[in-house]
C-alpha positions as CSV (number, residue, x, y, z in Angstrom):
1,X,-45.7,-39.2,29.3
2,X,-48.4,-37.8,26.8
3,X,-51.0,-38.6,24.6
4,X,-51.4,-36.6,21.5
5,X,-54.0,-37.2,18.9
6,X,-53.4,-35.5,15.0
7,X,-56.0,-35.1,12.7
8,X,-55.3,-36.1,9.0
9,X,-52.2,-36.0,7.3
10,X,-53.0,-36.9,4.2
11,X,-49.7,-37.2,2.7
12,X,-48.6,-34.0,4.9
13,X,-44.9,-35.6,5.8
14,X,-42.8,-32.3,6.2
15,X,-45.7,-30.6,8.0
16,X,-45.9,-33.5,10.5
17,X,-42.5,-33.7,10.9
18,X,-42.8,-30.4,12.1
19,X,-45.4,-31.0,14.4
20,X,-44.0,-33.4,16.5
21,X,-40.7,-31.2,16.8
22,X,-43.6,-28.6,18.1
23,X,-44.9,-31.4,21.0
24,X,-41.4,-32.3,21.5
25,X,-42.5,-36.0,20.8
26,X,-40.7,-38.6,22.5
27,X,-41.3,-42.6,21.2
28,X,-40.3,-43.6,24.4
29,X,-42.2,-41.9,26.7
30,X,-45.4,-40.3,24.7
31,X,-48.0,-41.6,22.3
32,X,-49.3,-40.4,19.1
33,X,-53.2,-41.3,18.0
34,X,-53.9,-40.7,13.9
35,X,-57.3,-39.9,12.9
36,X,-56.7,-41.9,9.7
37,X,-56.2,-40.5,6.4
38,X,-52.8,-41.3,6.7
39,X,-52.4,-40.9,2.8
40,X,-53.4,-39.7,-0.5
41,X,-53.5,-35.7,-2.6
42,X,-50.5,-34.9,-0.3
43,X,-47.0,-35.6,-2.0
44,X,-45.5,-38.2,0.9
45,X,-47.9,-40.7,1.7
46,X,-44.8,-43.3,1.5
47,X,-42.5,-41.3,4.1
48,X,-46.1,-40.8,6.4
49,X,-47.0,-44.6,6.7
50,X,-43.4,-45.7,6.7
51,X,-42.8,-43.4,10.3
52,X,-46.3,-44.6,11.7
53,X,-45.3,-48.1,10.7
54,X,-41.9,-47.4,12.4
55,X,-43.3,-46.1,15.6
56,X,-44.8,-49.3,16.8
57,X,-46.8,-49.1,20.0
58,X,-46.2,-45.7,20.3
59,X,-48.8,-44.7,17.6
60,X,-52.1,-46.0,16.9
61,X,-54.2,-44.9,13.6
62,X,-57.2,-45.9,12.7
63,X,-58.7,-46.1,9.2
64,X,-59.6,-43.7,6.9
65,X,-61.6,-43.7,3.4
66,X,-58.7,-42.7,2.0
67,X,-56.3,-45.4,3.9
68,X,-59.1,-48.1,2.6
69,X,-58.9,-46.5,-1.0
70,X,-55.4,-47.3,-1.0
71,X,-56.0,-50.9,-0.2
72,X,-58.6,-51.5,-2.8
73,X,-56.2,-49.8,-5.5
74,X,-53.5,-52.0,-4.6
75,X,-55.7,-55.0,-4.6
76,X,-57.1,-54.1,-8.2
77,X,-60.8,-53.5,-7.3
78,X,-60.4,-49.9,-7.6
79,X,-59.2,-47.5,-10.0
80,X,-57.3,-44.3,-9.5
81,X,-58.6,-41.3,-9.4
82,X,-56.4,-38.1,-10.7
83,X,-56.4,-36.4,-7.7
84,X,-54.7,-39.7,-6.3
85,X,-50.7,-39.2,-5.5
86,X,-50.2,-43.1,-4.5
87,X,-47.7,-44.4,-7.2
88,X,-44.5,-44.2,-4.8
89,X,-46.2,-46.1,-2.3
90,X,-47.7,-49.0,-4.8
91,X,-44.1,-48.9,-6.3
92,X,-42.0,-48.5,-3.0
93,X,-40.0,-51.9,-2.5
94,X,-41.3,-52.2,1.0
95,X,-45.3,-51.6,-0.4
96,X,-46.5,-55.0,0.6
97,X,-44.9,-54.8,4.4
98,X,-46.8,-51.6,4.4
99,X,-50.2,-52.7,2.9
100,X,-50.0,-55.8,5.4
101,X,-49.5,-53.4,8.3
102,X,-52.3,-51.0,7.3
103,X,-54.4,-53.3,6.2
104,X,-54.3,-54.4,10.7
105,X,-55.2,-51.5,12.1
106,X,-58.7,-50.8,13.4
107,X,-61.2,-48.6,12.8
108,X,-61.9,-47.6,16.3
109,X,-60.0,-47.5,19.4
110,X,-61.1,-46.5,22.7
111,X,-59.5,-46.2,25.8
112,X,-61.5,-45.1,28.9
113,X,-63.5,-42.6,28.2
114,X,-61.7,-41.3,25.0
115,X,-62.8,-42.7,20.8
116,X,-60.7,-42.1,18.4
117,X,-62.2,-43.1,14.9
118,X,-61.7,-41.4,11.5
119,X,-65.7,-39.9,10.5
120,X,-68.0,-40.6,13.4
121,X,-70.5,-42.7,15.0
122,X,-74.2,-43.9,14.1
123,X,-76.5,-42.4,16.9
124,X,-78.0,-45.7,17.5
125,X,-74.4,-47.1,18.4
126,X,-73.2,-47.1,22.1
127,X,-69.1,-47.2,22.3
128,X,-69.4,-50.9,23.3
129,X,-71.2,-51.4,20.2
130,X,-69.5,-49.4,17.9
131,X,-66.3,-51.4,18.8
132,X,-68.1,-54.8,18.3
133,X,-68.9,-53.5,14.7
134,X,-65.7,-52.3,14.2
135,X,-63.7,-55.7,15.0
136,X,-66.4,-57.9,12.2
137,X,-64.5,-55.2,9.6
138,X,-61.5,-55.3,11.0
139,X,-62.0,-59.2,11.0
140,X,-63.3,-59.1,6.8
141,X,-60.2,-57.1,6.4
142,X,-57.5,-59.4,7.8
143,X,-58.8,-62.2,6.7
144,X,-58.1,-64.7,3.6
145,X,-60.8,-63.4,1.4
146,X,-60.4,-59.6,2.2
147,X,-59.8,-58.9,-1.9
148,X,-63.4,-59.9,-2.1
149,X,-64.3,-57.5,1.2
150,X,-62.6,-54.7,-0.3
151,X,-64.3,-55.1,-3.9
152,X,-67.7,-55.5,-1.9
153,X,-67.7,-52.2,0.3
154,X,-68.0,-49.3,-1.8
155,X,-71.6,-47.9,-2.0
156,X,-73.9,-45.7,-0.7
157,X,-76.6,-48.5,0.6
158,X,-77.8,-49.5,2.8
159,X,-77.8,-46.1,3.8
160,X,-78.6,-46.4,7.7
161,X,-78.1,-49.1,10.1
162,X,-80.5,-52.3,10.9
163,X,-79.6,-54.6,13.3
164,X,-80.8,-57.3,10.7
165,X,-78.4,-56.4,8.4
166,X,-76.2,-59.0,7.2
167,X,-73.0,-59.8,4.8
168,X,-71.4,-57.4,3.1
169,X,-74.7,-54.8,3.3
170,X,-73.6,-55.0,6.6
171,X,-70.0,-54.2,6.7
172,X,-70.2,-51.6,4.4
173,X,-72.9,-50.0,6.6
174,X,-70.4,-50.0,9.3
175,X,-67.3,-49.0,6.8
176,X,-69.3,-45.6,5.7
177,X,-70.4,-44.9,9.3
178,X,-66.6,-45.0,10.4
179,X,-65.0,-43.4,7.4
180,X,-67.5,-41.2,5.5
181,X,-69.9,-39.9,8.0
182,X,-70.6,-36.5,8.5
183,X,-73.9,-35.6,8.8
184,X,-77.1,-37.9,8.9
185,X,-81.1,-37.1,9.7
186,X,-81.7,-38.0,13.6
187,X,-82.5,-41.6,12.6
188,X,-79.4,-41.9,11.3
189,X,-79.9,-42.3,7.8
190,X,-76.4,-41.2,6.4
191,X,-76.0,-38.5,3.7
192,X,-72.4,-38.9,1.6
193,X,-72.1,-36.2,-1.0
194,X,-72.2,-33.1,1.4
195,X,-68.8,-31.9,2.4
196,X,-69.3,-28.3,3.2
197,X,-69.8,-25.8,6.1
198,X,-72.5,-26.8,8.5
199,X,-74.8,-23.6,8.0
200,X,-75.2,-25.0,4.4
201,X,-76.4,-28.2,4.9
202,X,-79.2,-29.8,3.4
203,X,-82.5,-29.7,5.3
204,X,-83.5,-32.7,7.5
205,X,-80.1,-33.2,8.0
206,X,-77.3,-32.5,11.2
207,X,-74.0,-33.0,12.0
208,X,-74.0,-36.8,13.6
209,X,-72.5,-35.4,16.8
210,X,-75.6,-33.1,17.4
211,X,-78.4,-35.9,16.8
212,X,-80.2,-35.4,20.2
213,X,-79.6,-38.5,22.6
214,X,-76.6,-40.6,20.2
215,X,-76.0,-43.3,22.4
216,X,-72.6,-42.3,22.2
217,X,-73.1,-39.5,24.1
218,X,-71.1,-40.3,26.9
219,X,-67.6,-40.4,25.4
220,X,-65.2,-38.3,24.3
221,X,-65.0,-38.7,20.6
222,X,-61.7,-37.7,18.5
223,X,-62.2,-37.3,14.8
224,X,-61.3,-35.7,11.6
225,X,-62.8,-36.3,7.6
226,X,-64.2,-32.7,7.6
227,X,-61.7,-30.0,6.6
228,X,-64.7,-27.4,6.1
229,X,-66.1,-28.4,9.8
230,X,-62.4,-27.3,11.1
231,X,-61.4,-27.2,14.3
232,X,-64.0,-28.1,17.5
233,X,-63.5,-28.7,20.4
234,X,-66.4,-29.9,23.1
235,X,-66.8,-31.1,25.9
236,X,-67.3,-34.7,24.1
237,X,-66.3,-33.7,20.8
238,X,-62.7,-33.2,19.2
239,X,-62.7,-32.4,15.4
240,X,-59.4,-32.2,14.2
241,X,-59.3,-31.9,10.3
242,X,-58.3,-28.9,9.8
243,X,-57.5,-28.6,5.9
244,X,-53.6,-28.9,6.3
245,X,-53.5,-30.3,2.6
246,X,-55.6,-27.2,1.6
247,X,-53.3,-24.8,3.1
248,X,-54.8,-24.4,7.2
249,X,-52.6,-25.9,9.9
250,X,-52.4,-29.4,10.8
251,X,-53.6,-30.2,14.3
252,X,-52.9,-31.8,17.7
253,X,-54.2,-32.1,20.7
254,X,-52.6,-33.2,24.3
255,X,-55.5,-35.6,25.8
256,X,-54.3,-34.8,28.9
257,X,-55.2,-31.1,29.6
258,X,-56.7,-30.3,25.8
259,X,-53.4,-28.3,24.5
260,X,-53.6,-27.7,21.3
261,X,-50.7,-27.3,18.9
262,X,-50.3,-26.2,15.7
263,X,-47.7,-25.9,12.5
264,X,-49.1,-24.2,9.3
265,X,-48.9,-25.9,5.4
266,X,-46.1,-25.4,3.5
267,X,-47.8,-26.6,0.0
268,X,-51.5,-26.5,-0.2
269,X,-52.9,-28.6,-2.9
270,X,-55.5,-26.9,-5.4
271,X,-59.0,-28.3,-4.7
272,X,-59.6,-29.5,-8.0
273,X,-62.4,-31.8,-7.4
């Protein structure tokens, strides 16, 4: 038995298809952790969440910005954007067992010593925390009026996190931390339009993972969201976006003794945003 933890597919299907034929995966035996992103830009976001769905206990995602994106579309409180390719899932016959089943899945999931969440972690949150803030969105989202959450949790503000915060500042605090984070000053104020290569960040700012004493220091944390980070691996830090829809490899790791495996892109999408 084995534990294996993939970073985005975006959409990817052929190229995780071949991936698992490259760990030898076995639903009955081994498990498979998704750093979100399960859809969107790549061209089979239905076939991807359709063989997650169909996997069961066997695979565990968590939530990406661009699995929440999906959601809000489908709701009507957000428009499509061209770079979007979701039409064959919001016109699949099966699209409302699939938005019901994505719509459950959490944002973080720990086990042991090990995260696993899509972005990456406030430096004032402790694991124990982080997973207490992740069930209040996981609890917006599977509720009766989550329409109204997903309409309310786009934004860039509040733009850190106060333990006064309340309502729907609050949960979309916690939504950006999980889903959009990549680098923040060492108070944790949170900085959303840089997507590029560390050494060209803008001053004041550092990757969340390197802000000196993050309370979730003592974990393991498995992420993706930042194809131009690429692949890193640390002691207590597993990035593992690693541009598949741009044309690098998609990526997995073996929790158990950190092998990596690899299968390269067979279409990269043009970065046209």
């Amino acid at each position: 038995m084995a534990t294996y933890v993939i970073g985005d597919i975006q959409g990817c299907y052929n190229e995780l298809q071949r991936l698992l034929e490259e760990i030898r995966f076995d639903p009955t035996q081994d498990k498979l952790w998704f750093v979100g992103d399960l859809v969107n830009r790549g061209p089979g976001s239905l076939e991807v969440l359709r063989l997650v769905k169909s996997l069961g206990d066997s695979a565990i995602t968590v939530l990406g910005n661009h699995d929440l994106h999906l959601l809000a579309v489908a709701e009507g409180v957000s428009e499509l954007h061209h770079t979007d390719t979701l039409d064959t899932v919001l016109g699949a016959p099966d699209r409302d067992e699939l938005l019901v089943w994505l719509r459950h899945q959490p944002l973080l999931h720990a086990e042991g010593s090990n995260v696993l969440v899509h972005a990456g972690l406030l430096p004032q949150w402790s694991v124990k925390q982080a997973g207490k803030l992740a069930r209040e969105v996981e609890g917006a989202l599977r509720g009766k009026d989550y329409a109204v959450f997903l309409a309310r949790m786009y934004g860039n503000n509040p733009h850190g996190w106060d333990d006064g915060l309340t309502g729907y500042k609050r949960l979309r605090v916690i939504v950006n931390a999980f889903t959009r984070l990549r680098i923040c000053t060492p108070q944790g104020e949170m900085e959303f339009r840089f997507k590029g290569e560390v050494e060209n960040m803008p001053e004041g700012y550092v990757p969340w993972f390197e802000v000196p004493g993050r309370r979730s220091g003592d974990a393991t944390v498995y992420f993706g969201h930042w194809s131009a980070l690429g692949l890193k691996v640390t002691p207590n830090v597993v990035a593992l976006d690693t541009g598949c829809l741009w044309g690098g490899p998609m990526t997995a790791i073996r929790l158990e003794d950190r092998q990596l495996f690899q299968v390269g892109c067979s279409n990269p999408v043009a970065k046209n945003w």
